[in-house]
N, C-alpha and C positions, 0 to 999 in steps of 0.2 A: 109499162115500165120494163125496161131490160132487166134481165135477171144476171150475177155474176157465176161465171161457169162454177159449179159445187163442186170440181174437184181439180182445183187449181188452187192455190194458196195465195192469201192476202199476202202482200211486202212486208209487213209486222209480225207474219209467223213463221215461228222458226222451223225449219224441216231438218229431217232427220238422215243426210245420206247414207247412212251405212245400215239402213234399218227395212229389211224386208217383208216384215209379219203381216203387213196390210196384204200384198200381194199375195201371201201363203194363205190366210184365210179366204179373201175373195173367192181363191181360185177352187178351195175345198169346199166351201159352200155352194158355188156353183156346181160342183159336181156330187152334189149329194142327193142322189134319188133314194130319198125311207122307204119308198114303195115297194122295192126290190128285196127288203129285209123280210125274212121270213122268219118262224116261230122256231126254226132249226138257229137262224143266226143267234137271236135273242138267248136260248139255250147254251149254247157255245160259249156267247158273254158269260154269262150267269155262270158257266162253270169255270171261268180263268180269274185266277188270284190276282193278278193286274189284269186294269181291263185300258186293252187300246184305243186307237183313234177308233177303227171299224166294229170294233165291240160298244163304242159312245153309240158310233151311227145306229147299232142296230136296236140300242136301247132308249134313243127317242124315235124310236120307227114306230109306224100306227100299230106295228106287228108286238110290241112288246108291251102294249094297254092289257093284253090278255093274263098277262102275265105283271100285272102292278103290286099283287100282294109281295109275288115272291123278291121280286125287285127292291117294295120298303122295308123287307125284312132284310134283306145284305144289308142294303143302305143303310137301317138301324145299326145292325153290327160294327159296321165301319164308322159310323158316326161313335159309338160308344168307346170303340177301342183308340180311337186317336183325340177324343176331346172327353171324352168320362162321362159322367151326368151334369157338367157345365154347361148353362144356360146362359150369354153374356149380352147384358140389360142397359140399352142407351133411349138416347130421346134426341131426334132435331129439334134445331132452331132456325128458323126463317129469322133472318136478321132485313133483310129488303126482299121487296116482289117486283121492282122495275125490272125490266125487260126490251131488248133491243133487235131480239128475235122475232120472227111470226111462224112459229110454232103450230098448226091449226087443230095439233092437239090438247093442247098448255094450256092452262088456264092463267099464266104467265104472259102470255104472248103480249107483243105490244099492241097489238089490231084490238085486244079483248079491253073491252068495259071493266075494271073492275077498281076499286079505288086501292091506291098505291102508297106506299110508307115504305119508310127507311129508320133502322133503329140508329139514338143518336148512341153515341160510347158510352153515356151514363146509363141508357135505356138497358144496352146491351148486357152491360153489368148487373142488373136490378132482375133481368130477364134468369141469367147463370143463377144469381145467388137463390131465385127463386129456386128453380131447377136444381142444385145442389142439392137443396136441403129435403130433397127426395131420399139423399141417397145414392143417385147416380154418379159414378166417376165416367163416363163418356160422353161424350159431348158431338155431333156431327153438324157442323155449321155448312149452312146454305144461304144462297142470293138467287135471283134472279140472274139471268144474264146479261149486264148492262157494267163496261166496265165507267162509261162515265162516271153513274151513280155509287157503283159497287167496285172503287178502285181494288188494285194489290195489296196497297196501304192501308187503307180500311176494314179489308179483310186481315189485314195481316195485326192490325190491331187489337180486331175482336180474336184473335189466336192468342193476343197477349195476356189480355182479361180473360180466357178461357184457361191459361195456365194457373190463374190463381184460382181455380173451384172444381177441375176435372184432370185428371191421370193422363188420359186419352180423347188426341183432338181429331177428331176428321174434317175434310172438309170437301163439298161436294155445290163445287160454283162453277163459274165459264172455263173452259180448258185454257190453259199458260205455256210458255216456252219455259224453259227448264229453269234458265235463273229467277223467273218469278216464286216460280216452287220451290226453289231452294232459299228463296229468301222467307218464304212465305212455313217453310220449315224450320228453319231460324226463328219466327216466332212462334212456333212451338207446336206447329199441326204436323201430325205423323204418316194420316191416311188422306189418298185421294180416290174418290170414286166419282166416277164417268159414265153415264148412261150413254149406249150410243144407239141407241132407240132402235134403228133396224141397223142392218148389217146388208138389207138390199141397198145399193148406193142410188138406182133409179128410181127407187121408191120411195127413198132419202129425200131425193131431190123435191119428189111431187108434194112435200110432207114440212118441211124445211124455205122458205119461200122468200125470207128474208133476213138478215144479220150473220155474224160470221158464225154462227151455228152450220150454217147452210154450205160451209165447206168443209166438205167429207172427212178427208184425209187428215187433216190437222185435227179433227174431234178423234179418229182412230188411234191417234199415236200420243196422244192425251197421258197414259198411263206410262206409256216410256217416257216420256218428257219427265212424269214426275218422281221417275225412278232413278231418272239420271241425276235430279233437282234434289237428291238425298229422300225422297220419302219413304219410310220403314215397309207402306204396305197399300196396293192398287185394289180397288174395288170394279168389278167390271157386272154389265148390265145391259141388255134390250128391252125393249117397253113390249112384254108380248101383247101381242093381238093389234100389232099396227101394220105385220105382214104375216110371209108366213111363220109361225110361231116355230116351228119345227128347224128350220135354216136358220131363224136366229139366235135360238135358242143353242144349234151347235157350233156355230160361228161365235156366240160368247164363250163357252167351252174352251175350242180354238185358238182364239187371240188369248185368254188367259193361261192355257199349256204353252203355247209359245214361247208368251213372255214370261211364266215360271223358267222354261229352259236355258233362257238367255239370262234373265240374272236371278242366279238359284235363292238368292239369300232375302226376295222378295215375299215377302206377306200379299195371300193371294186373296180375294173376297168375291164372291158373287150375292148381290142383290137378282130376286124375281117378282118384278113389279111386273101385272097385269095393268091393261090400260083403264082409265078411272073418266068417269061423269067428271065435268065442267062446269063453271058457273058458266051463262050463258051456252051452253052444250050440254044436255041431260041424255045426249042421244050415243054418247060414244062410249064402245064397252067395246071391250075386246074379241077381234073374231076368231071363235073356235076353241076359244082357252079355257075352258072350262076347272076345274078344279083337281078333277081326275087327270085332266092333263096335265094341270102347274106339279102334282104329285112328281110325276113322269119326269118333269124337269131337272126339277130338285131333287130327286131321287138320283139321277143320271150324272150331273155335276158332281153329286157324291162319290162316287163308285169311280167315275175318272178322276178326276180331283180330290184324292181322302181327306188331302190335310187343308183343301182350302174352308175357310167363313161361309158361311150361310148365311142371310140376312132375309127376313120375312116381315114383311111390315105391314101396317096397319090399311094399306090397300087392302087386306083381307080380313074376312070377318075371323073374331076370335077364337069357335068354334074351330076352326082350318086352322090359325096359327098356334092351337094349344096343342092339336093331332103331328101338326108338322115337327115342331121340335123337339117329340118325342121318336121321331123317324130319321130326318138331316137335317133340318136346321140348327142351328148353333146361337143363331142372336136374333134378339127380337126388338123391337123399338114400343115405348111406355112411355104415358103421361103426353102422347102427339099431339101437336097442333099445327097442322099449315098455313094458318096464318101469320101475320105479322104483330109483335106485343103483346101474345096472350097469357105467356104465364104469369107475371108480374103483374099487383097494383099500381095504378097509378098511370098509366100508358097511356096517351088519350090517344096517338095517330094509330089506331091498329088497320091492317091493310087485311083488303080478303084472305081465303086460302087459294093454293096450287089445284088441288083436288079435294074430293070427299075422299070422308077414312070411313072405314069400316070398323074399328073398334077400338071406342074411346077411352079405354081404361086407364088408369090413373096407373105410377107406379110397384106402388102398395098393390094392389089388385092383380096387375100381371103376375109378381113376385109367387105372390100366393098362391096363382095358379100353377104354377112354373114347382113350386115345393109339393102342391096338392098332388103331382105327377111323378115324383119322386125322385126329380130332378133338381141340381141347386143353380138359383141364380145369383150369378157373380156380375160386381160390379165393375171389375177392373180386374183383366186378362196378363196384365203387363208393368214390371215395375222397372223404374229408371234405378239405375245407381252411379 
């Protein structure tokens, strides 16, 4: 089967001409040699009150692993001084797991075995109200990628039932052209976050195989799209360990400083998801990411980015996520399930998960850990008036 060129744009998407930050990242990523970073540069960072682009580079360089203590300890600092002892506590919901992608790392993909569901409106409702009554005021709704199954409309529905049980709507489904996101804002979701899995576009391609995932450019400019579509606040993300973790890791950076510059009054967030076992794939884990290096990450996004969101989720065991949001993290995810219909009685089509999580804890539980650290967790960050 012919494949469709990955960085050429379908006729249904809209492009952005005035809009250069693909080009500016690419370009900085490819010229980013960590190797060159020495224990002087790392030091230098470490000693400046703002830290720059070549102060980032030098602080996800292998050269500044030696130097990780002193790194989570800024990081702490700066974490403390612009967000307090605020811990801020959500939960996904997989509302469908259709899929129009072949993904070959997704446990989503359309190529994969796995039995599929779609919540109906009522489901959807019975699902929140379960979830509500945690506690939680945020709410981050996700789909599959399939807009047959998982229209705008639908989505934009489950936005409207999400306004009667949570403060705070995210949503985190197939990228949109700007009036879908602003319609899709109009019912009442604030946040869009976008994984763009690597930031190598030829290793994109090799990884990406089928459905309009598989063009590059229109997933990178995702986040503009939905900031021009009115959305309060861009989550951005790479799936470490699908290349190299270090280039994408500064290339997420990157595209989020950018597009903080260009429209200041954006809510910035970065997600660091490692890559996760599959149903039918036990065998894919991420190369190289170890834990000490996710530190490094998250630690780094800190210290360039002070005032943006941390998100840590249940990719990692809870051990890692209790240590982290005592250092940079800022928000954690409770009461997970990547399946489809699980928190609610009464469900009967429930659909696999996405991935294995690594820790299951209930809301209650996180909460407690989260105080037991002498940190508080908040439910809701954000009030309308």
């Amino acid at each position: 089967m012919e494949r469709i060129d990955h960085m050429k744009y379908l006729p249904d998407m809209e492009v952005l001409e005035n809009s250069d930050i693909m080009d500016k990242v690419i370009s900085a990523k490819n010229n980013y040699d960590y190797d060159k970073y020495t224990a002087v540069d790392v030091r230098n960072a470490l000693s400046h009150d703002t830290i720059t682009v070549e102060d980032f580079k030098a602080l996800l360089s292998p050269a500044a692993l030696d130097f990780i203590e002193e790194i989570a300890q800024r990081a702490q600092k700066e974490t403390r001084k612009h967000f307090g002892n605020s811990i801020c506590m959500f939960t996904p919901l997989y509302i469908a797991n259709y899929c129009e992608n072949y993904c070959i790392y997704c446990g989503f993909n359309s190529h994969n075995k796995i039995k599929r569901a779609k919540l109906t409106l009522e489901e959807i409702d019975k699902e929140m109200a379960a979830i509500s009554k945690t506690g939680l005021e945020e709410i981050l709704l996700l789909t599959g990628e399939s807009r047959n199954m998982s229209d705008v409309e639908y989505i934009g529905e489950a936005c409207k039932i999400a306004k009667k049980y949570f403060k705070l709507i995210g949503i985190e489904v197939y990228p949109m052209n700007s009036d879908e996101y602003r319609y899709l804002h109009e019912c009442g979701a604030d946040f869009v976050t976008v994984f763009q899995e690597t930031y190598n576009s030829d290793k994109y391609e090799t990884l990406h195989l089928e459905g309009h995932k598989r063009i590059f450019p229109y997933r990178f400019n995702a986040q503009e799209r939905a900031i021009l579509g009115g959305m309060r606040g861009v989550g951005f993300a790479a799936l470490l360990g699908l290349d190299d973790f270090r280039k994408d890791a500064f290339a997420t950076g990157m595209h989020a400083y950018l597009l903080q510059r260009k429209y200041p009054h954006a809510d910035i967030a970065f997600s660091c998801p490692r890559l996760c076992p599959i149903i039918n794939n036990d065998k894919i884990n991420p190369k190289d990411v170890h834990e000490k290096q996710l530190v490094q990450v998250i630690c780094a996004y800190r210290l360039f980015m002070p005032f943006a969101s941390i998100t840590v989720s249940t990719r990692e065991k809870a051990r890692f996520r209790n240590n982290i949001i005592k250092i940079a993290a800022t928000k954690i995810s409770a009461g997970v399930n990547t399946g489809i219909g699980e928190h609610a009685d009464g469900i009967k089509d429930h659909g696999d998960v996405q991935f294995e999580i690594s820790d299951p804890r209930s809301v209650d539980e996180v909460a407690s850990a989260i105080k037991e650290d002498g940190l508080q967790p908040v439910m809701n960050d954000y009030v309308y008036v």
